[in-house]
C-alpha positions as CSV (number, residue, x, y, z in Angstrom):
1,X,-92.3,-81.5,36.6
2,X,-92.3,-78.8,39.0
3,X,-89.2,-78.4,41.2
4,X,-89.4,-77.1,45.1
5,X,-85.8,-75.5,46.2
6,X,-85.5,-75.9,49.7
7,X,-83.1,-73.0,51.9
8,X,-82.3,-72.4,55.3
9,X,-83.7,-69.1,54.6
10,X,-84.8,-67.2,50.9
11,X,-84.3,-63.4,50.8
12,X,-86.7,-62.8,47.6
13,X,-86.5,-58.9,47.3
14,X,-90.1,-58.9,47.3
15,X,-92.1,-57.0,50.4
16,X,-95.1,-58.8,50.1
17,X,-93.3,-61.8,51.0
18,X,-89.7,-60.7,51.9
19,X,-88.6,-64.1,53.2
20,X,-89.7,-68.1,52.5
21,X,-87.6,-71.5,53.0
22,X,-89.1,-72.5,49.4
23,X,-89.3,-71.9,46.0
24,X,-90.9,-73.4,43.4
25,X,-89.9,-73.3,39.8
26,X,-91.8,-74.7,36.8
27,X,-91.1,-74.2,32.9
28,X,-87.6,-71.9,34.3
29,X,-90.0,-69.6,36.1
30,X,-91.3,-69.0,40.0
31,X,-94.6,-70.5,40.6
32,X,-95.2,-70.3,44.2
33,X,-92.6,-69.0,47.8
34,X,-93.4,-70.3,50.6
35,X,-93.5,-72.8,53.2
36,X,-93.2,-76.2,51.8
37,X,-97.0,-77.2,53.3
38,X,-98.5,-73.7,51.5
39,X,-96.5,-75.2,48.1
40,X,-98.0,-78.5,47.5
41,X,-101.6,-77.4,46.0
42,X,-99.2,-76.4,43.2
43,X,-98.9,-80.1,42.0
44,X,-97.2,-82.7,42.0
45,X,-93.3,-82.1,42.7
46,X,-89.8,-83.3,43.4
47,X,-87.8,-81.7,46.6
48,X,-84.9,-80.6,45.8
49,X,-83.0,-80.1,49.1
50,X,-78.9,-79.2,47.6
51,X,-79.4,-76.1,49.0
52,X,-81.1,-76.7,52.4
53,X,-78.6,-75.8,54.6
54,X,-77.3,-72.8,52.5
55,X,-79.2,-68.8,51.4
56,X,-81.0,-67.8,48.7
57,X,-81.3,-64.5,46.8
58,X,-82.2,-63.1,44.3
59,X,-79.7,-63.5,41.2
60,X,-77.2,-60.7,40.9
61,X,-77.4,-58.3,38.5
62,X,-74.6,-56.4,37.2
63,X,-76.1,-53.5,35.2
64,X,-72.4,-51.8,33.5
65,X,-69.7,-54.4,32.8
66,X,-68.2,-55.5,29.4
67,X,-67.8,-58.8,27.9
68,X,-64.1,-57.6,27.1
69,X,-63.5,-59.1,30.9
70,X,-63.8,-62.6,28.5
71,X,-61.2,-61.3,25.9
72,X,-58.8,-59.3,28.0
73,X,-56.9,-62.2,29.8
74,X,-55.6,-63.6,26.6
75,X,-53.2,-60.7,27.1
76,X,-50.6,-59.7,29.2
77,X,-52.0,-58.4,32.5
78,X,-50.2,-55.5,34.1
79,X,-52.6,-54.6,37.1
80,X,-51.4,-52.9,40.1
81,X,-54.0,-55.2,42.5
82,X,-53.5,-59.2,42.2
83,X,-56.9,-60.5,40.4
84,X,-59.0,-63.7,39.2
85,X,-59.0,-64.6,36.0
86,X,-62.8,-66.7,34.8
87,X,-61.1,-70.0,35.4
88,X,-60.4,-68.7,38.7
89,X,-56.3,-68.6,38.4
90,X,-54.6,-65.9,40.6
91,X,-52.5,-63.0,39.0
92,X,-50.0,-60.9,40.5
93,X,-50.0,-57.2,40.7
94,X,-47.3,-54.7,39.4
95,X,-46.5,-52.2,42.4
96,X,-43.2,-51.0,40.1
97,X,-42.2,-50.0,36.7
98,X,-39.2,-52.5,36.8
99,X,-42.2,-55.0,37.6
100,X,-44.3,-53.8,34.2
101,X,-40.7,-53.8,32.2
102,X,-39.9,-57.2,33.4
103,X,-43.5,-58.6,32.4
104,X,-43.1,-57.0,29.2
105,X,-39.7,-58.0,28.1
106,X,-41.0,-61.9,29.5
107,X,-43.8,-61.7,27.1
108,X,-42.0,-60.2,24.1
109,X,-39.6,-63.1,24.1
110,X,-42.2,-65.7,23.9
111,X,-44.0,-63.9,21.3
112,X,-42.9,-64.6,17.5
113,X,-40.5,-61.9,15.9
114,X,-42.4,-58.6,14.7
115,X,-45.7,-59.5,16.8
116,X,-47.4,-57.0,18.5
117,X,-47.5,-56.8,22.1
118,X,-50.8,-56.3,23.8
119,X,-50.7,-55.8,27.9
120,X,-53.5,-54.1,29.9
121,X,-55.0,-53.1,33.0
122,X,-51.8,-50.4,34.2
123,X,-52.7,-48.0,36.5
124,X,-50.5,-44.7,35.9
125,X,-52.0,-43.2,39.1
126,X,-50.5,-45.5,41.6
127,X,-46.6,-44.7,40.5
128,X,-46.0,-41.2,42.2
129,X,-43.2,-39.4,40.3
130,X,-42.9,-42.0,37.7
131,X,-45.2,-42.1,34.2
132,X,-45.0,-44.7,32.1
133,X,-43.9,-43.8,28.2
134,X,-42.4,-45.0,25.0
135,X,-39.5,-44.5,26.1
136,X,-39.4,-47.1,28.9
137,X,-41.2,-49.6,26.8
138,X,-38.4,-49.2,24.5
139,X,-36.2,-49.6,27.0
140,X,-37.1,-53.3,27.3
141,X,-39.2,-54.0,23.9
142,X,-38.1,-51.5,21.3
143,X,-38.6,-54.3,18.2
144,X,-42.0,-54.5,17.9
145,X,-45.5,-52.5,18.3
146,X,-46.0,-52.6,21.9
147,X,-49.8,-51.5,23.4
148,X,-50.7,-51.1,27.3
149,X,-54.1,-50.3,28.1
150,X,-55.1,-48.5,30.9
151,X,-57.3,-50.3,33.4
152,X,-59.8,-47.7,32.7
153,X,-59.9,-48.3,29.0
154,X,-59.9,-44.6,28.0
155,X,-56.0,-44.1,28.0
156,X,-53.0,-46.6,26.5
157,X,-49.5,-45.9,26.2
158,X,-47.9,-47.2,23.1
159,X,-44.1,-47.5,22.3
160,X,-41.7,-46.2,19.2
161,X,-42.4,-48.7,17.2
162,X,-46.3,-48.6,17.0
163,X,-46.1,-44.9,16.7
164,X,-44.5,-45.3,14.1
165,X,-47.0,-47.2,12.3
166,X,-49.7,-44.3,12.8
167,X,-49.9,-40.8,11.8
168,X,-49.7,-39.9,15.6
169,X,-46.8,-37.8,15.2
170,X,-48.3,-35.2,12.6
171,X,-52.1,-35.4,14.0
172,X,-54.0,-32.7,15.7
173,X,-56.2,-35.4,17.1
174,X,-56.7,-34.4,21.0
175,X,-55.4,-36.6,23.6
176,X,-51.9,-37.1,22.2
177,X,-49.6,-36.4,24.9
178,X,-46.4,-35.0,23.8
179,X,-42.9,-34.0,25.2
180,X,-41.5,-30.2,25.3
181,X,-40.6,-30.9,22.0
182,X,-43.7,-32.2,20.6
183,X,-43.4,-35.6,19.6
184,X,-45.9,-38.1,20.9
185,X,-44.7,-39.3,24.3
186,X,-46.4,-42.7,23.9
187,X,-49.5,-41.8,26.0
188,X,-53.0,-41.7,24.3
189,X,-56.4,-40.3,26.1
190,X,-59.7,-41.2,25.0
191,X,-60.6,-42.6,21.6
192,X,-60.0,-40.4,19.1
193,X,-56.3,-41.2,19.5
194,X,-56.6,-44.9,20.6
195,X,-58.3,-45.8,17.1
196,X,-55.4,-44.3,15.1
197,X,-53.5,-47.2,16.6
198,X,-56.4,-49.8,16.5
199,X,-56.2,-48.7,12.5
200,X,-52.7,-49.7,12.5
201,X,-53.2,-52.8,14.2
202,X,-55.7,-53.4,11.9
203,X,-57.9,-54.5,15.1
204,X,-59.6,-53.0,17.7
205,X,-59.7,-54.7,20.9
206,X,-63.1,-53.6,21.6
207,X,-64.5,-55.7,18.6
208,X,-62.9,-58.9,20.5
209,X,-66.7,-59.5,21.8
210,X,-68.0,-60.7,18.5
211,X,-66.2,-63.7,19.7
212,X,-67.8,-66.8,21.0
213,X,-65.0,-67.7,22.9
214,X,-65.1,-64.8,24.7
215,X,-68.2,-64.8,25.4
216,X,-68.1,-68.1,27.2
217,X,-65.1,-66.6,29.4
218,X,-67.3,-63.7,30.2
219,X,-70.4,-66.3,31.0
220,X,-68.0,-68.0,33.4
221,X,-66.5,-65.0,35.2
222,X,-70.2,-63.6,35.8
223,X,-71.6,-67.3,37.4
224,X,-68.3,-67.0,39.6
225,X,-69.8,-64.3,41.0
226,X,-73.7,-64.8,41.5
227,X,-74.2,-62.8,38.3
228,X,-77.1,-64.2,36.7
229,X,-77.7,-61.2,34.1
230,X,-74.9,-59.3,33.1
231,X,-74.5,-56.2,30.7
232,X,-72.0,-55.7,27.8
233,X,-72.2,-52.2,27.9
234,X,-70.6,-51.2,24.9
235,X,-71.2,-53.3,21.6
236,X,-70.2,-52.3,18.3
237,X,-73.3,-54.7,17.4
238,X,-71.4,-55.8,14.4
239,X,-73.1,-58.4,12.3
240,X,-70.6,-61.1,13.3
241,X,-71.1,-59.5,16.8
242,X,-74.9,-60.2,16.7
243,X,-74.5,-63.8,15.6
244,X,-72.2,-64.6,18.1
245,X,-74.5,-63.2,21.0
246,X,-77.4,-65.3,19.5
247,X,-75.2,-68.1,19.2
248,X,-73.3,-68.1,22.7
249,X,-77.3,-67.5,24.6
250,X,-79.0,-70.2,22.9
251,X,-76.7,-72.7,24.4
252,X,-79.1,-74.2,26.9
253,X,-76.0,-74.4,29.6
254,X,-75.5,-70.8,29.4
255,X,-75.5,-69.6,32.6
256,X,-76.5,-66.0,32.3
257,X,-78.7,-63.8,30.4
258,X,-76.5,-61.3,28.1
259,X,-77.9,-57.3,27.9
260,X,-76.2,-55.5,25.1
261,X,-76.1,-52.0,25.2
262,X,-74.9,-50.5,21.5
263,X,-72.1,-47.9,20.9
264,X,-73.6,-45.1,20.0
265,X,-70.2,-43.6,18.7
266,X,-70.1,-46.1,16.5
267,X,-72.9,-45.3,14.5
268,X,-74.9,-42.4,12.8
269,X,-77.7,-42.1,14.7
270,X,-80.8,-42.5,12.2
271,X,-78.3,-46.0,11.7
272,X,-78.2,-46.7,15.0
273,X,-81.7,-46.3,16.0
274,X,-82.4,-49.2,12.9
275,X,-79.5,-51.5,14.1
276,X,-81.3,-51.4,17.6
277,X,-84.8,-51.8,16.5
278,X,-83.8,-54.9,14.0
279,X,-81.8,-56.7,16.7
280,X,-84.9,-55.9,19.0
281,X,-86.9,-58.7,16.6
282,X,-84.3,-61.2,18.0
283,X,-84.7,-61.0,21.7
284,X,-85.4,-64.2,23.5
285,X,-85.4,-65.0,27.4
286,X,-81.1,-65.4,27.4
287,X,-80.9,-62.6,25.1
288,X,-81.8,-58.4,25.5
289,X,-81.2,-56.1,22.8
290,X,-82.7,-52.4,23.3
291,X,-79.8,-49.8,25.5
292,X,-77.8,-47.3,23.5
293,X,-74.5,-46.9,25.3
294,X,-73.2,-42.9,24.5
295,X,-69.5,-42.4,26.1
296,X,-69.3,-38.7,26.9
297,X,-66.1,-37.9,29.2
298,X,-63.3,-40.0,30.2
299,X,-62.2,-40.9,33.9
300,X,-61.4,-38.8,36.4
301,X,-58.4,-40.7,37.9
302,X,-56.8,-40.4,34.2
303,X,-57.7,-36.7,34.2
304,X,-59.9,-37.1,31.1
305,X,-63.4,-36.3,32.8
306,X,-64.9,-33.2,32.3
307,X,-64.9,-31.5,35.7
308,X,-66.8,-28.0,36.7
309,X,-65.3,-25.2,39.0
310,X,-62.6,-25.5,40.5
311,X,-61.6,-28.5,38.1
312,X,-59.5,-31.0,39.2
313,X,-57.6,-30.5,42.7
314,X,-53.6,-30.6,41.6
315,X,-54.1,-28.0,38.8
316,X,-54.8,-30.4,35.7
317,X,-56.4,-29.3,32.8
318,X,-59.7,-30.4,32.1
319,X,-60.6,-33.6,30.3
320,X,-61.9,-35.0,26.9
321,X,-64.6,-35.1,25.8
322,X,-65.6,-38.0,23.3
323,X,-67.5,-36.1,20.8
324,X,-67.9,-32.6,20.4
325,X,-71.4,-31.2,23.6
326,X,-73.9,-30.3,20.3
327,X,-73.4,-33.7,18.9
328,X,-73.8,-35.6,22.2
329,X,-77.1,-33.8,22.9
330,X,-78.2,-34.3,19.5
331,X,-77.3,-38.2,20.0
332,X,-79.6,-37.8,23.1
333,X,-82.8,-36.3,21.3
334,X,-82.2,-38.9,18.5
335,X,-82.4,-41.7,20.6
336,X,-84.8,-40.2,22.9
337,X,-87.2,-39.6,20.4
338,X,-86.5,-43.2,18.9
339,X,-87.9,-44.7,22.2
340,X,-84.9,-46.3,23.3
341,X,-82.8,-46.2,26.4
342,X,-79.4,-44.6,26.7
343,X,-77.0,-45.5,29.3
344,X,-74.9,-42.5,29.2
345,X,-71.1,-42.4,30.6
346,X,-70.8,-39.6,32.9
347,X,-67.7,-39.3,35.2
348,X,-67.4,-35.6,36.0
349,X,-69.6,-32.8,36.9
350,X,-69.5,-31.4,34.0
351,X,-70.6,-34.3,31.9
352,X,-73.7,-34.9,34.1
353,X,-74.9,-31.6,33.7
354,X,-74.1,-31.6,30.0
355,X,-76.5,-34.9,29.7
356,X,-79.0,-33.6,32.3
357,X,-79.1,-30.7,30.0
358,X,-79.6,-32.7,27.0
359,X,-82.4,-35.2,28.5
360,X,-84.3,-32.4,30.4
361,X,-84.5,-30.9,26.4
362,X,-85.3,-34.5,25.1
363,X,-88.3,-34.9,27.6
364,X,-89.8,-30.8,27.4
365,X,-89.7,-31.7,23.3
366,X,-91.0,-35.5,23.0
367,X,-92.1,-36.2,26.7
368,X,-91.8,-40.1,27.9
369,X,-93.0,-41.2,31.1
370,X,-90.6,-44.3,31.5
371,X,-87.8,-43.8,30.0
372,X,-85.3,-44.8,32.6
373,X,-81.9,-42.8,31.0
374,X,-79.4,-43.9,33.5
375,X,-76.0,-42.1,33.8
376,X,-73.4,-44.7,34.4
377,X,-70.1,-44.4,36.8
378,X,-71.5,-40.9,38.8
379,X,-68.1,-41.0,39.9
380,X,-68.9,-37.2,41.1
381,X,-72.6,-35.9,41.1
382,X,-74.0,-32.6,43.1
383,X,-76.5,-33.1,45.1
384,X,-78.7,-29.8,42.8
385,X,-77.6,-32.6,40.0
386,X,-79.5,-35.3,41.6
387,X,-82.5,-33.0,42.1
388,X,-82.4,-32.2,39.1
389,X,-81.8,-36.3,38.1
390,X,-85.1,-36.9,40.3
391,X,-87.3,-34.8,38.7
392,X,-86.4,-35.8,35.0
393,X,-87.1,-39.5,36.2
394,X,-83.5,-40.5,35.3
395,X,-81.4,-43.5,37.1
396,X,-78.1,-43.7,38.3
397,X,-75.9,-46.9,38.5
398,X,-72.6,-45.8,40.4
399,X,-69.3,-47.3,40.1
400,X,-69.0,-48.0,43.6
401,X,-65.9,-49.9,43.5
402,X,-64.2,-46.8,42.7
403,X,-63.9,-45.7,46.4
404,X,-61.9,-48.9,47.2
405,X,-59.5,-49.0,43.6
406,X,-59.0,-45.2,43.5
407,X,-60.4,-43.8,47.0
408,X,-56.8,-42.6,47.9
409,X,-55.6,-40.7,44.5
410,X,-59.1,-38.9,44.2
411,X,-58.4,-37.5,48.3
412,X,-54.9,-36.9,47.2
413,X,-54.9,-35.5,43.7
414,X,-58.2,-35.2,41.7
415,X,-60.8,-34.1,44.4
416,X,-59.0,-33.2,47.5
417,X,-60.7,-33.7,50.7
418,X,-64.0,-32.2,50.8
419,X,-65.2,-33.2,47.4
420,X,-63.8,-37.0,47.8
421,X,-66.4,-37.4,50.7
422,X,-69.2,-37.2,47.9
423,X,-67.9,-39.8,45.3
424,X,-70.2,-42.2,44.5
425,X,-73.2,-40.2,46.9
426,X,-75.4,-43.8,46.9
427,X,-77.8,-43.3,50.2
428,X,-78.2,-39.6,49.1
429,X,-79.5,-41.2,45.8
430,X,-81.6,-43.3,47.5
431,X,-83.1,-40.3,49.8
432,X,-84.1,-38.6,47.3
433,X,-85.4,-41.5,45.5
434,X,-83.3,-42.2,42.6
435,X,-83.6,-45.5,41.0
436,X,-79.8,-46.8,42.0
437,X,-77.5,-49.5,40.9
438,X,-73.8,-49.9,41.4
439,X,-71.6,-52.0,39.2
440,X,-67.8,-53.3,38.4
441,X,-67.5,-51.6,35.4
442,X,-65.3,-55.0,34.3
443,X,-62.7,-55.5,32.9
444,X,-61.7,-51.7,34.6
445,X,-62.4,-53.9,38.4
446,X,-63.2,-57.4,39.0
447,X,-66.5,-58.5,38.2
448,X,-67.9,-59.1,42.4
449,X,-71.6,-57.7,43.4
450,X,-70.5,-59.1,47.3
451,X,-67.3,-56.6,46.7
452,X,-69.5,-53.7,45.4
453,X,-71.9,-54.3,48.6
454,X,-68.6,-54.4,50.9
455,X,-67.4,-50.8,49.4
456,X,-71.5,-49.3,49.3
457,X,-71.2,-50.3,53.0
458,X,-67.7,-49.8,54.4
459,X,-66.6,-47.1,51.6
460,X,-63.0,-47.7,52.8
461,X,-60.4,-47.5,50.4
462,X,-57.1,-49.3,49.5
463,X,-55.0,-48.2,51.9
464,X,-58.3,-48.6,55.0
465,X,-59.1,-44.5,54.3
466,X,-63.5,-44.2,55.4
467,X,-64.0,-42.0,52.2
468,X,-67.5,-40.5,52.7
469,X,-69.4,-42.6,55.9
470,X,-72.9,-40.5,55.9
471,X,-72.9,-42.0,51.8
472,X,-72.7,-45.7,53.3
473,X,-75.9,-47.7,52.7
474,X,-77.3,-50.2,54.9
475,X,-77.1,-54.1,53.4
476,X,-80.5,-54.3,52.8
477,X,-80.0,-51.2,50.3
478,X,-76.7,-52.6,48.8
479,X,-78.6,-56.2,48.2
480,X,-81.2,-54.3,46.4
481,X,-79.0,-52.3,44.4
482,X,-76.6,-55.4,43.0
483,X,-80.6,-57.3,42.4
484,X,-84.0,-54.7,41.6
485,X,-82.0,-51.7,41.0
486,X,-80.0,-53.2,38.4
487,X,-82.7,-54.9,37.1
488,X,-84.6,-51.6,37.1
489,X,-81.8,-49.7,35.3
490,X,-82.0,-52.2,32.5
491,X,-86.1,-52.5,31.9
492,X,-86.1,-55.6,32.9
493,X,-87.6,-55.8,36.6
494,X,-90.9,-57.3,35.3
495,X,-88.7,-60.7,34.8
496,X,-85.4,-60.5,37.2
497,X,-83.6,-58.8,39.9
498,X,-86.6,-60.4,42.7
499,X,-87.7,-63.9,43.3
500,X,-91.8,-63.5,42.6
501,X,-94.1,-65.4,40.5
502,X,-93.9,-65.1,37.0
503,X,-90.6,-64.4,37.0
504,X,-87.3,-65.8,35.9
505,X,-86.1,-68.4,38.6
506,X,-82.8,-66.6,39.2
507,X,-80.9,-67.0,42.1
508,X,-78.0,-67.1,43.8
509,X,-76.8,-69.3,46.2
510,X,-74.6,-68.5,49.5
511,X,-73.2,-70.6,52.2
512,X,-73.9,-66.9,54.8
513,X,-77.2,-64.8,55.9
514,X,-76.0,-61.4,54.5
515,X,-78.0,-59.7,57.1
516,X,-76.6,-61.6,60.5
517,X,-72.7,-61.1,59.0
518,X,-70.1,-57.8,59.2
519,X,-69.6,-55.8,56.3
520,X,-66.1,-57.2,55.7
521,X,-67.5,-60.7,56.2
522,X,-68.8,-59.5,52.3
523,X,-65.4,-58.7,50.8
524,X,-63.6,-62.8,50.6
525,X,-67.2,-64.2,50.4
526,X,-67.6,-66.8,47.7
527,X,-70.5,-67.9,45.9
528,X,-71.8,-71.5,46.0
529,X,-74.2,-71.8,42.8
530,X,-76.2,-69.7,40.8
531,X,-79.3,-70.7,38.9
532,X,-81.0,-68.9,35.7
533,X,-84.3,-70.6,34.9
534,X,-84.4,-73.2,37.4
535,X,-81.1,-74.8,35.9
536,X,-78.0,-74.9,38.8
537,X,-75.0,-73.8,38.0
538,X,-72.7,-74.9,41.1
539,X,-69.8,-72.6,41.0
540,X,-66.1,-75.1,39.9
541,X,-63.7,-74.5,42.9
């Protein structure tokens, strides 16, 4: 039977009809917005009133997160900000290295003898003067393989002990930090040198999504949040992988639909392009194979993006890249040519005009009207670079919690004052009409769309620094980056990211009109419900 939603009020993201009191929903899509007198030639109906005194919008989309925010809290979490976990418990933040030791010697003694120690989310650029190594790991946990990921995934600092189990020590691999004496400090950049120790481990954490568990955990931190479709933006697309994706989306209580995006890295490309177009055959309305993910740099606050002249402000040298420039652009034309999308990881200058390069030479070679390449993070993008974006018809989904999380150090020590104030450029995206999104980048920040549209409007940062006020968007332009952008970014604005007939019935439900509230009324805000296909999800307090 068909279902009217009633709302105080129903943002739908659509101009032709930008606001309604109700929706009707029939076989999990929209059938009709309106008033309730203009619905009932639609049939006959049951009123459903739950939401009448609360908001509807469109269901969030979050367009580059990873379903590793599912796996990750199974492990020690060393975090300078306090977090969430999915089941909504609160976790304290390290502001010390005594703090990390403590945590770490804790967990080692309620772990069994010889078992490795797994910790993540550290933030090296928070501890002025002080760098984390092997040696105070082994200070406290010297008997057994101890791992600390970096909250930005592209470093880890590793003690003795698993050093020892890797060839680290001999290796010319690049990114292995070492003292004046050249042994290994402990410190790894980029993955090169992280998958000598994920060989040792005989695991690598980033295969922890071919899990069904996980993603559950990852389902549940999305609907926490008024996600209704959410990205795992980097899949090895294993075959247990695969069948754990079909598996977790054909639950019928699922409460989001899952966008893979392959790792590119992981594959030859001629093999990669069939491992797409095979999964392709399995997509269903929970389930959307088709994006490439290609990592190119590292991250800036962990001084392993690529960064143009001057480089970075305090004198570092330049960062990593993640496969040689030739073979990245060759990935590029591969997939390119394939007809498939890349979502491309570019951090520093230098790496967005490296893929610029690459897709401008993709497009002159084997034109494609549509192809919607987005370069993910943007973390630092010239305004000749978004020209240049413009005219190739590429999108851009910024990482806009970035100002908040590492605002300060990028004023202090990456960027320096006037190149900090362009981070994240969004409304100068959206000027020169870009196709924009802006995402967590989970498990690297919290999963929070209403966060990322408090830092696109506020752009303050940890310690209440404005980093960049003529780059703040309105909140009509931040609701419509976290909803149709997003949507756009991923192909899929034909069935989400707006409230229209024909489309998925996926919203999200607030208890506040975002346009009659202050920005920082966004940051605390919590969601009530979300529902994906006419099926509420009421959030578990």
């Amino acid at each position: 039977m068909l279902t009217i939603f009633e709302a105080k009020r129903i943002i739908t993201m659509d101009p032709s009809l930008p606001t309604a009191t109700h929706i009707a929903v029939k076989e999990g899509r929209v059938l009709g917005v309106g008033p309730l007198e203009e619905l009932k030639d639609l049939g006959e109906y049951r009123l459903d009133q739950q939401f009448a005194d609360k908001y509807i919008y469109p269901g969030f989309v979050e367009g580059h997160s990873h379903a590793l925010e599912g796996a990750m809290w199974k492990y020690l979490y060393l975090g300078y900000f306090p977090r969430y976990d999915p089941q909504g418990k609160y976790w304290d933040g390290c502001q010390n290295l005594a703090a990390i030791q403590q945590k770490l010697l804790q967990q080692a003694q309620q772990l069994p003898a010889g078992k490795p120690l797994i910790a993540w989310g550290f933030d090296p650029v928070y501890f002025d003067g002080e760098r984390l190594d092997k040696a105070i790991i082994d200070e406290v946990v010297a008997d057994r393989p101890v791992v600390v990921f970096h909250a930005n995934l592209h470093l880890m600092t590793v003690n003795e002990a698993m050093l020892r189990q890797t060839n680290l020590a001999q290796s010319q691999i690049e990114g292995v930090m070492r003292t004046e004496d050249g042994a290994p400090n402990g410190e790894l950049r980029e993955m090169a040198a992280m998958h000598a120790v994920f060989e040792a481990l005989g695991q690598s954490i980033f295969d922890e999504v071919a899990s069904l568990e996980t993603l559950k955990q990852y389902a549940l931190a999305a609907q926490r949040t008024g996600i209704t479709t959410i990205t795992d933006l980097y899949n090895p697309l294993s075959d247990q992988g695969v069948a754990v994706l079909k598996e977790a989306t054909s639950q019928t209580d699922y409460p989001v639909r899952l966008v893979p995006a392959m790792a590119a890295l992981e594959w030859q490309s001629s093999q990669g392009i069939e491992r797409v177009q095979q999964c392709q055959q399995a997509n269903t309305d929970r389930l959307h194979f088709g994006l490439v993910k290609l990592m190119t740099d590292g991250s800036i606050q962990g001084f392993s993006a690529r960064m143009r002249w001057p480089g970075y402000h305090n004198g570092q040298e330049n960062g990593i890249w993640n496969a040689p420039p030739a073979t990245l652009k060759q990935m590029v034309m591969d997939y390119h040519q394939a007809g498939l999308q890349l979502h491309i990881h570019t951090n520093g200058d230098e790496a967005v005009e490296l893929m610029l390069d690459a897709i401008e030479e993709a497009q002159t070679l084997w034109y494609r009207p549509d192809h919607r390449h987005t370069l993910q993070h943007c973390q630092f993008i010239s305004q000749a670079q978004m020209r240049r974006a413009a005219k190739l018809g590429v999108c851009l989904n910024m990482f806009v919690n970035h100002i908040y999380y590492w605002g300060d150090i990028h004023r202090q020590s990456t960027l320096g004052y006037s190149r900090s104030r362009r981070m994240q450029p969004l409304r100068s995206a959206y000027e020169l009409g870009i196709p924009v999104a802006m995402h967590s980048d989970a498990p690297v920040t919290p999963l929070g769309p209403l966060f990322s549209m408090w830092c696109a409007l506020a752009r303050r940062t940890a310690t209440d620094q404005v980093l960049g006020e003529h780059e703040a968007l309105s909140m009509e332009q931040a609701l419509y980056a976290v909803t149709l952008g997003a949507a756009y970014t991923l192909h899929l604005d034909d069935q989400v990211g707006s409230l229209e007939v024909g489309k998925y019935a996926d919203m999200v439900v607030l208890e506040h009109d975002l346009y009659a509230t202050t920005p920082d009324q966004l940051r605390d805000m919590t969601v009530h419900a979300t529902v994906v296909g006419g099926q509420v999800h009421v959030v578990r307090t």
